[in-house]
Each structure stands twice: as C-alpha cells, then as structure tokens.
C-alpha positions as CSV (number, residue, x, y, z in Angstrom):
1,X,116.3,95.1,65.7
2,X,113.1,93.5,66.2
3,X,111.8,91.7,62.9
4,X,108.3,92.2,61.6
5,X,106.5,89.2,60.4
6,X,106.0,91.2,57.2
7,X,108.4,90.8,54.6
8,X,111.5,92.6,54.3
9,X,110.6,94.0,51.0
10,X,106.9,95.1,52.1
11,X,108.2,96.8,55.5
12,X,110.6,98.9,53.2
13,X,108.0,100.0,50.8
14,X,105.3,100.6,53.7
15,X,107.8,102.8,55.6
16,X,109.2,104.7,52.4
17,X,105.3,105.3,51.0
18,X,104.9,106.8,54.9
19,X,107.7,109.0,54.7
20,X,107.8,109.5,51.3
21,X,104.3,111.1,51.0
22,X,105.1,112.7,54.7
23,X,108.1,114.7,53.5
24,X,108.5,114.0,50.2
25,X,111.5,111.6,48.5
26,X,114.0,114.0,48.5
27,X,113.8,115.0,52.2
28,X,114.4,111.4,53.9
29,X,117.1,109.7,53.5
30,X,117.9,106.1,52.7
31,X,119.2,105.5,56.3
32,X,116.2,107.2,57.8
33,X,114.3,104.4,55.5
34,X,116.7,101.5,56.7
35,X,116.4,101.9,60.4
36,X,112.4,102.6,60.4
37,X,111.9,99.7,57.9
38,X,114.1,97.5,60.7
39,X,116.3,96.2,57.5
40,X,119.4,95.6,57.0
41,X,121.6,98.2,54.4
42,X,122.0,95.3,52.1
43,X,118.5,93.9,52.6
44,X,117.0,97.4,51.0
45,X,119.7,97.6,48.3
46,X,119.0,94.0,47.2
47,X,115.2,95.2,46.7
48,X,116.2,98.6,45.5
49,X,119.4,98.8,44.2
50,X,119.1,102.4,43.9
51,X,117.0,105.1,46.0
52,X,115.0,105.8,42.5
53,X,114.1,102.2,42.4
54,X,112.4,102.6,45.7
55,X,110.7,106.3,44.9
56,X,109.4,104.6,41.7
57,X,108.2,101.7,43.4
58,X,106.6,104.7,46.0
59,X,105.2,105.9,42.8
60,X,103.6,102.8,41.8
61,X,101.8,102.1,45.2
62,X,100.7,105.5,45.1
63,X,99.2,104.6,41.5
64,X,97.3,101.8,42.7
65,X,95.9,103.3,46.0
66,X,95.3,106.8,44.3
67,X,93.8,105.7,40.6
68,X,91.7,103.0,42.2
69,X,90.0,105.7,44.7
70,X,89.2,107.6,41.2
71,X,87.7,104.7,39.3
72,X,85.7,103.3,42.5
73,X,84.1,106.9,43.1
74,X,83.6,106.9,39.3
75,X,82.2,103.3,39.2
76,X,80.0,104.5,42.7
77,X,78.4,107.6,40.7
78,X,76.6,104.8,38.5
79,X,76.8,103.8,34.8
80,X,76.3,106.8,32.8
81,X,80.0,108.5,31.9
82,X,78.7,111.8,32.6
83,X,77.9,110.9,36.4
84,X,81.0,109.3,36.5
85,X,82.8,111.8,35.3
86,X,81.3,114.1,38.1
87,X,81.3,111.6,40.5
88,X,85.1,110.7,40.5
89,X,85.4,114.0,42.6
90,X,84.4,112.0,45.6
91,X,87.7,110.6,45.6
92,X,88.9,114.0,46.2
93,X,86.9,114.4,48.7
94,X,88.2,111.5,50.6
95,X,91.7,112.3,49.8
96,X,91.4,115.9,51.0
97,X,89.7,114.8,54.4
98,X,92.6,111.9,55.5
99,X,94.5,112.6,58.1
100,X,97.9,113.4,57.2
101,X,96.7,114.7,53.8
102,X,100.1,116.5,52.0
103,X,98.7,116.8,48.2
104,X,99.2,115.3,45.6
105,X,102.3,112.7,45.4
106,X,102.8,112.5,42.1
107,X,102.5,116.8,42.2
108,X,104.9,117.0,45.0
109,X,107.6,114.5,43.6
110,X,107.6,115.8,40.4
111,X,108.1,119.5,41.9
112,X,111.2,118.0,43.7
113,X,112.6,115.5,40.9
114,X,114.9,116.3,38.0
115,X,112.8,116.9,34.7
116,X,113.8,113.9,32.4
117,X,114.7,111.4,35.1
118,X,113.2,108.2,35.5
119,X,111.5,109.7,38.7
120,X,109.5,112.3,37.0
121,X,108.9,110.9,33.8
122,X,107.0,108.2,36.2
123,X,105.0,111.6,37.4
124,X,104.2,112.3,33.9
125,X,103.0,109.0,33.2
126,X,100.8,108.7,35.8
127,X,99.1,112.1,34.8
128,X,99.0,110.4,31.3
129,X,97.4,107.6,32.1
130,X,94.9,109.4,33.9
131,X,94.1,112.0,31.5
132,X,93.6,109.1,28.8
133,X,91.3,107.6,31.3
134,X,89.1,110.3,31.9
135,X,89.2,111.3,27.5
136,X,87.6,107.8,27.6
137,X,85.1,108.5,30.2
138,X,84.1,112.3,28.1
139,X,84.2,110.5,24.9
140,X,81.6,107.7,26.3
141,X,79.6,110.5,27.7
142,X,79.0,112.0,24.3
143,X,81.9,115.2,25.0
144,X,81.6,117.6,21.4
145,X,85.4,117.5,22.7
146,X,86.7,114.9,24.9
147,X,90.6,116.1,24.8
148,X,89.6,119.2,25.8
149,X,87.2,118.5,29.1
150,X,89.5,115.8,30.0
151,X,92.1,118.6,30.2
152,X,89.7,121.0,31.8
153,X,88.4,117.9,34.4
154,X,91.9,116.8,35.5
155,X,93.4,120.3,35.8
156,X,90.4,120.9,38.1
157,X,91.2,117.6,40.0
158,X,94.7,118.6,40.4
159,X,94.1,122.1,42.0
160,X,91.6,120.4,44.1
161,X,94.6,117.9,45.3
162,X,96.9,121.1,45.9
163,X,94.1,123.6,47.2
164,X,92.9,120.6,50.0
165,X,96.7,121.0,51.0
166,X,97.0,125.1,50.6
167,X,94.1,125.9,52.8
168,X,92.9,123.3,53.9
169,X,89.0,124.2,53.1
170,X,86.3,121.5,53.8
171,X,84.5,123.2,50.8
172,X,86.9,122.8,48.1
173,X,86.0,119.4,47.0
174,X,82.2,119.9,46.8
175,X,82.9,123.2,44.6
176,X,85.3,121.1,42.7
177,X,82.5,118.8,41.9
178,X,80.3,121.5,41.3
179,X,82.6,123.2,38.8
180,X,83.4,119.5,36.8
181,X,79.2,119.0,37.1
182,X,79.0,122.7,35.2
183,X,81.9,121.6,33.0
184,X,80.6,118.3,31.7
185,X,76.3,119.6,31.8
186,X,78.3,122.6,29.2
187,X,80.7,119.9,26.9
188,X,78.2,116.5,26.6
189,X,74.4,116.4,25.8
190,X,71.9,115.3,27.8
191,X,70.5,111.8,27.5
C-alpha cells in the first residue's frame, strides 16, 4: 500500500466523507473504506472503534463544511437579519451547482439510519441547531413570529437541498430565495 503523507486518521475521514456523501453510509462498507483510505483494519478501528463512530464523525465534517457555507452566505448578504436571512440561500445555490451534488447528507443519512440511534439523533441535531440558528436570525430581524418563519425558512432550504437533487433545475435556488425573500418581506417589518 502506498502511504499518504496525510494522517492515518484524516485519510479515513476524507475517503469515508467521499463515499459517504457518494452513496450514502449504509451502502459502503468498512472494507471498501479500509482499502481506499490505504489503512490498516486495525489503524481505522483504533480511530473508529465502530462504523457509527466514523458516520458520526462524517456527520460532523459535514456540519462544519455545510453550516459554515450558510453562515458565510448569511454574513455575505450584509448586516441586517432580514438580508441575511434571504441571503443564506446562496449557500444553496452553491451546494446545488457542485459537481457531484447528492442532497442533503444529513437528509439522506437520516432516511437510511435507525430512528433513535446515535446516527440519526446526530441528523436531528444538526437540523436543531440550525433551526435555532436561523429563530435567532428572524427574531433579530424583528419576525411577529420567529419559530414559525424559521420553520417555514428551513423547510424551504431543505426542499431546495432535495429538489437540486430530484431534478436537477438551475432555477430552484433562485426561486427558493425568492420564496424565503416573500416569506421574510410578509413575517418582519421593514426598517
């Protein structure tokens, strides 16, 4: 096997976030990890003792790359809430446009994991954390109800993650952006 001059532990999670988000955790198998990830069987299970450790470490990669798109497009949009609310859909637009682009991870794992297990109550979380997120954002933009167009925005940014994989439309993330611009112009005043 030839050795990478990344670390072991890196070259696993590298190859299982590429085939994770390719085919999805349940379809590759730990092997399939081990021989693309030029490891050793022992050298992944002292990382990830168990294949859940490694989807959940998946998971939290995917966090980092996936909420820090949102927040930057937010953060790009400018200072007022109500922009960034509206402007965090430019992350969707990126997402939808990468090559390779299979939805939403945290949609497709949780579709495939076993309701209650560590796996998807790490989907759930994620989702959480993002829905308290974007409250916070409709709250500081002056939202009559914050709950409720946070609920309305992220449902909106999830059917954008799954409609950029179901057909594929260059259009749906500018008329998801459109549709969360109506939402918020309707929920928080004008300033």
């Amino acid at each position: 096997m030839k050795q990478s001059a990344q670390p072991a532990r890196e070259r696993i999670l590298d190859t299982a976030f590429r085939l994770f988000y390719a085919h999805g955790p349940r379809g590759v198998g730990v092997d399939t990890v081990i021989a693309e990830s030029e490891v050793a069987k022992a050298t992944l299970y002292k990382h990830f003792p168990r294949k859940d450790d490694l989807v959940l470490a998946y998971l939290d990669k995917v966090d980092q790359v996936w909420f820090g798109q949102l927040r930057a497009a937010a953060r790009a949009a400018g200072d007022d809430p109500r922009d960034q609310l509206v402007g965090m859909y430019d992350a969707l637009a990126s997402a939808c446009r990468r090559e390779g682009y299979h939805g939403c991870a945290f949609i497709n794992t949780a579709a495939e994991s076993e309701a209650g297990s560590d796996v998807h109550a790490r989907t759930v979380e994620h989702k959480q954390v993002v829905l308290a997120w974007v409250t916070d954002l409709a709250r500081r933009a002056g939202a009559a109800d914050p709950g409720l167009l946070a609920r309305q925005l992220t449902l909106l940014l999830d059917g954008g993650l799954s409609a950029g994989v179901l057909d594929a439309d260059s259009a749906t993330p500018a008329a998801a952006k459109a549709a969360a611009r109506a939402l918020v112009g309707g929920a928080c005043p004008t300033r």
